[in-house]
Backbone as CSV, one residue per row, in Angstrom:
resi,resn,N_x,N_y,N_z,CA_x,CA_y,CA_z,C_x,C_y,C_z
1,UNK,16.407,-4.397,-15.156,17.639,-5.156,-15.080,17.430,-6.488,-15.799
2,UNK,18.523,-6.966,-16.475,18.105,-8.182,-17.546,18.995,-9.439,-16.166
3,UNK,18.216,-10.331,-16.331,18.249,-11.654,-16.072,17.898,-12.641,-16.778
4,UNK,19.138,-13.635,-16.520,18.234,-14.981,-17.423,18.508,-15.737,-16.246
5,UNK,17.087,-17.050,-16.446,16.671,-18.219,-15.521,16.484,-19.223,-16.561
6,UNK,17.409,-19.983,-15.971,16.702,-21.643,-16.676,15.873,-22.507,-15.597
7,UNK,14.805,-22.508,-16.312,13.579,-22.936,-15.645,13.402,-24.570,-15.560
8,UNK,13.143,-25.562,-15.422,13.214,-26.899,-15.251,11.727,-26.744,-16.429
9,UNK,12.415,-28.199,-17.066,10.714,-27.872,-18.445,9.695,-28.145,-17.883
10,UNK,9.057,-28.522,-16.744,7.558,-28.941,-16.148,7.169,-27.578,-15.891
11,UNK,8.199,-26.671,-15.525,7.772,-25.527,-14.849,7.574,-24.597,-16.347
12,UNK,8.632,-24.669,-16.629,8.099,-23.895,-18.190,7.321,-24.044,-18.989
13,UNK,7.143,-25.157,-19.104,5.556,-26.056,-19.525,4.394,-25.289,-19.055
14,UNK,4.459,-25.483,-17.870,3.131,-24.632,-16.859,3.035,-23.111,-17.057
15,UNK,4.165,-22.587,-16.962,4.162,-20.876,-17.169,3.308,-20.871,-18.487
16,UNK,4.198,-21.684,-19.424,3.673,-21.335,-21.130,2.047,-21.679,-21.060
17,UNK,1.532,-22.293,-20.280,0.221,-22.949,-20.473,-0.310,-21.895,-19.694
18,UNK,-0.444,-21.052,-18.265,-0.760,-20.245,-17.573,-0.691,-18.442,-18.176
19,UNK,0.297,-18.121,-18.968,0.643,-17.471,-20.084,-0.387,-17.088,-21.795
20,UNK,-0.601,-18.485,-21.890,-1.564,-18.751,-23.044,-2.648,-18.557,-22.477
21,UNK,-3.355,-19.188,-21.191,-4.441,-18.685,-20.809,-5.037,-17.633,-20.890
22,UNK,-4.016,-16.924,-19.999,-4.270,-15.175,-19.534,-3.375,-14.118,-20.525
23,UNK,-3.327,-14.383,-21.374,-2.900,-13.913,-22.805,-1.591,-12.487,-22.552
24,UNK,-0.617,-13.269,-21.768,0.388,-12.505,-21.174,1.644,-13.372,-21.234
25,UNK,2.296,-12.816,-21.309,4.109,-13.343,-21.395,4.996,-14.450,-20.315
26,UNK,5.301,-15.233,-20.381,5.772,-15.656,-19.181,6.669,-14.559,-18.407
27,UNK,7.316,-14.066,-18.607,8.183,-12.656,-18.494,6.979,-11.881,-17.375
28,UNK,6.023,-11.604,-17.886,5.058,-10.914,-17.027,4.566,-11.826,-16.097
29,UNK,4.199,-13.360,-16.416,3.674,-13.976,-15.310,5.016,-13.820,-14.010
30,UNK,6.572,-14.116,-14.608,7.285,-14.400,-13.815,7.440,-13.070,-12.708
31,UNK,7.385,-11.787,-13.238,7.836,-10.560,-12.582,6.395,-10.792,-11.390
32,UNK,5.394,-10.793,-11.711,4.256,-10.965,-11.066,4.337,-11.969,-9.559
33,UNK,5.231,-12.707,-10.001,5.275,-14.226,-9.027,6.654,-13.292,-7.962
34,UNK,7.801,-12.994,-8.534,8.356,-12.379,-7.946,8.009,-11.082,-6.985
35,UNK,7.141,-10.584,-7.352,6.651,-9.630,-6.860,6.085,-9.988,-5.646
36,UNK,4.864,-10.848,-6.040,4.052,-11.321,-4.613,5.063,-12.148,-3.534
37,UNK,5.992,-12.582,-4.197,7.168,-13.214,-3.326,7.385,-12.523,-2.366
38,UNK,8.162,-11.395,-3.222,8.496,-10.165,-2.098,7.748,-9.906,-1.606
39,UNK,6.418,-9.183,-1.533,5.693,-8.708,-0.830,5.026,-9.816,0.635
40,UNK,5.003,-10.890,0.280,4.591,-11.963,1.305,5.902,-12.210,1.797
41,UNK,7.036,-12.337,1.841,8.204,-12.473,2.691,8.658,-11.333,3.270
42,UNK,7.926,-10.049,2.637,8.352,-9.195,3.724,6.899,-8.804,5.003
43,UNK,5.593,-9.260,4.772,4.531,-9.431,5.772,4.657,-10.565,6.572
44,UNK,5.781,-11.679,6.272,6.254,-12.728,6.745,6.833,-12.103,7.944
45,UNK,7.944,-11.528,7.513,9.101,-10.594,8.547,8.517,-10.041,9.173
46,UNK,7.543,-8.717,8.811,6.493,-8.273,9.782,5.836,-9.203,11.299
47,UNK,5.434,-9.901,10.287,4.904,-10.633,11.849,5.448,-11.269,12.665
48,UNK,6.602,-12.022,11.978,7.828,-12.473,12.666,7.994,-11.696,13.538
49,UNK,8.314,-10.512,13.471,8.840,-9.380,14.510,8.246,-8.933,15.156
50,UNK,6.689,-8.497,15.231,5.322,-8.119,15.761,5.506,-9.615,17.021
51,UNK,5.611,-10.808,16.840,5.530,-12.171,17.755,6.740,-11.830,18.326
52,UNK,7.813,-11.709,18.142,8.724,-11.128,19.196,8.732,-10.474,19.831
53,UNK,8.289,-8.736,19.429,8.491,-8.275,20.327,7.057,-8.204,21.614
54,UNK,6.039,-8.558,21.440,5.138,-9.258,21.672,5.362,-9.839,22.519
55,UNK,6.201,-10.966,22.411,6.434,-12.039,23.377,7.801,-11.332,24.271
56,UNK,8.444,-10.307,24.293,9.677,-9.888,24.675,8.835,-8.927,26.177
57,UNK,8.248,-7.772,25.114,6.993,-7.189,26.015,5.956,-7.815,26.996
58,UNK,5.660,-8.775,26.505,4.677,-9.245,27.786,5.085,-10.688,28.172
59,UNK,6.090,-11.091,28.205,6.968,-11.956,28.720,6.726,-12.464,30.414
60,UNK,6.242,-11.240,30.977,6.076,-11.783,32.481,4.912,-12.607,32.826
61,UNK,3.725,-11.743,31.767,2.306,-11.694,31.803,2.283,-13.235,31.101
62,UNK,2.942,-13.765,30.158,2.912,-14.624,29.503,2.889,-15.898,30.372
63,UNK,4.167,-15.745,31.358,4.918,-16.601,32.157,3.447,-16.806,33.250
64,UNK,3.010,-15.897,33.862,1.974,-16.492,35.101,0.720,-16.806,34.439
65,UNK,0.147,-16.549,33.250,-0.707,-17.264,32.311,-0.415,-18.975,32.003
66,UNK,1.088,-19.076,31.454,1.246,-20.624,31.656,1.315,-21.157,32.970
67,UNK,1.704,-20.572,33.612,1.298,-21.354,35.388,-0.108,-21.234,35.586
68,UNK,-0.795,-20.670,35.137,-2.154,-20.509,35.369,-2.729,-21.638,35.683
């Protein structure tokens, strides 16, 4: 799917310099960055939800631990 982003120039600056390094496209650095985005905001959600229900489930056990 085609997208265009206008990037602020410090940041495009940096891609182009991070790009030249690792002898790859900003295009590829950017899909890359997006990628790990997704993937860490959705292990984000994961645990988000793992601490809920967590805390939903042992909610009683929780409660006479802080009176402890």
């Amino acid at each position: 799917m085609a997208m265009t982003i206008r990037l602020p120039a410090e940041l495009d600056s940096a891609l182009e310099e991070i790009a030249r390094q690792r002898h790859t496209s900003k295009h590829a650095l950017i899909v890359e960055a997006a990628d790990r985005f997704t993937r860490q905001e959705s292990k984000t959600a994961r645990v988000l939800q793992s601490v809920d229900d967590t805390t939903r489930d042992y909610a009683e056990l929780l409660k006479r631990l802080e009176d402890a």
